[in-house]
N, C-alpha and C positions, 0 to 999 in steps of 0.2 A: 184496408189496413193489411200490414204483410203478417201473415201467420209462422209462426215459431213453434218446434218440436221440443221436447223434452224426453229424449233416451236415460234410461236408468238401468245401470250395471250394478250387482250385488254378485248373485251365485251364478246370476245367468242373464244375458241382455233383454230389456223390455222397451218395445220402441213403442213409444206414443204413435199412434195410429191418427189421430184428429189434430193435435196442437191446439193449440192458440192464435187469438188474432191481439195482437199487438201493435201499441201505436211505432216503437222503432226498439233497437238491439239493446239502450240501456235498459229501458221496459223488460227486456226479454232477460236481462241480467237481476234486475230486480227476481223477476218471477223465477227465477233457475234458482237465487237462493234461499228465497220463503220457502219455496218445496222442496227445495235439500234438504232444510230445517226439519218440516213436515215429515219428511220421508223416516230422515232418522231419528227422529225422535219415536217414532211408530214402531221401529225394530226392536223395541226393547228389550236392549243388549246383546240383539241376536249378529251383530259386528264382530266379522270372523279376522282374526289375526292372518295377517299373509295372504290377505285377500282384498282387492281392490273394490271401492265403490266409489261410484260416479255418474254424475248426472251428464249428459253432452245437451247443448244446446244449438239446435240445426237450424238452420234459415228455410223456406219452399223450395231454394234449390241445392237444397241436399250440403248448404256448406255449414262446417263445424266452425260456430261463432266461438263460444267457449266450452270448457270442459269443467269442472270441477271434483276433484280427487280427492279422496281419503283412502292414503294406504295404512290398514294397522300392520306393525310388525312388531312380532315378537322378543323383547329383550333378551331372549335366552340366544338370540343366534348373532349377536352382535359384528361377528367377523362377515357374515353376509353384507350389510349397510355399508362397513367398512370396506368393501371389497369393489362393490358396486359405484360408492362415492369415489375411492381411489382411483377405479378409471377412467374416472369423468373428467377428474383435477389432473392426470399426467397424459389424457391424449391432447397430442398435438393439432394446431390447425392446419388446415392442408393448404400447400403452397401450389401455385400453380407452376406447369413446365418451365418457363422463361426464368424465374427465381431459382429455382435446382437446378438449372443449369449453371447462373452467372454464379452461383455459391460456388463451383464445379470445375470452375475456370482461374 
């Protein structure tokens, strides 16, 4: 059976050292959110504003299957969100050379 890691970021990264052996990737989906559940519910309410946590879930060869995030952020800075969301919504996709040319001509 292929064995699955479970990294967990709070204040500081902690990388599952053993994993898991699992029968395939939903199995490993499964298990990434029982122990999210798990995890935070353990911190009781120790979940820092403007600080990200997350689990990764890694395959044996080192590949990032999923991730799952919880960003808290603070209401009081609401212009950040907006600021960060703004540039997501007005950057452009990038065209390749042959297209900015013919536009050009």
């Amino acid at each position: 059976m292929p064995r699955y890691f479970f990294h967990v970021t709070h204040k500081r990264r902690e990388l599952d050292p053993e994993g898991y052996e699992l029968p395939d990737e939903h199995a490993a989906w499964k298990e990434a959110t029982v122990t999210a559940g798990q995890i935070l519910q353990g911190l009781h309410g120790k979940l820092t504003p403007d600080r990200e946590w997350r689990i990764e879930v890694v395959d044996e060869s080192r590949n990032t299957l999923y991730v799952l995030r919880i960003m808290p952020r603070s209401e009081r800075k609401p212009w950040l969100s907006w600021r960060i969301h703004r540039a997501v919504l007005v950057k452009e996709p990038q065209r390749d050379d042959d297209e900015r040319s013919q536009k050009h001509h």
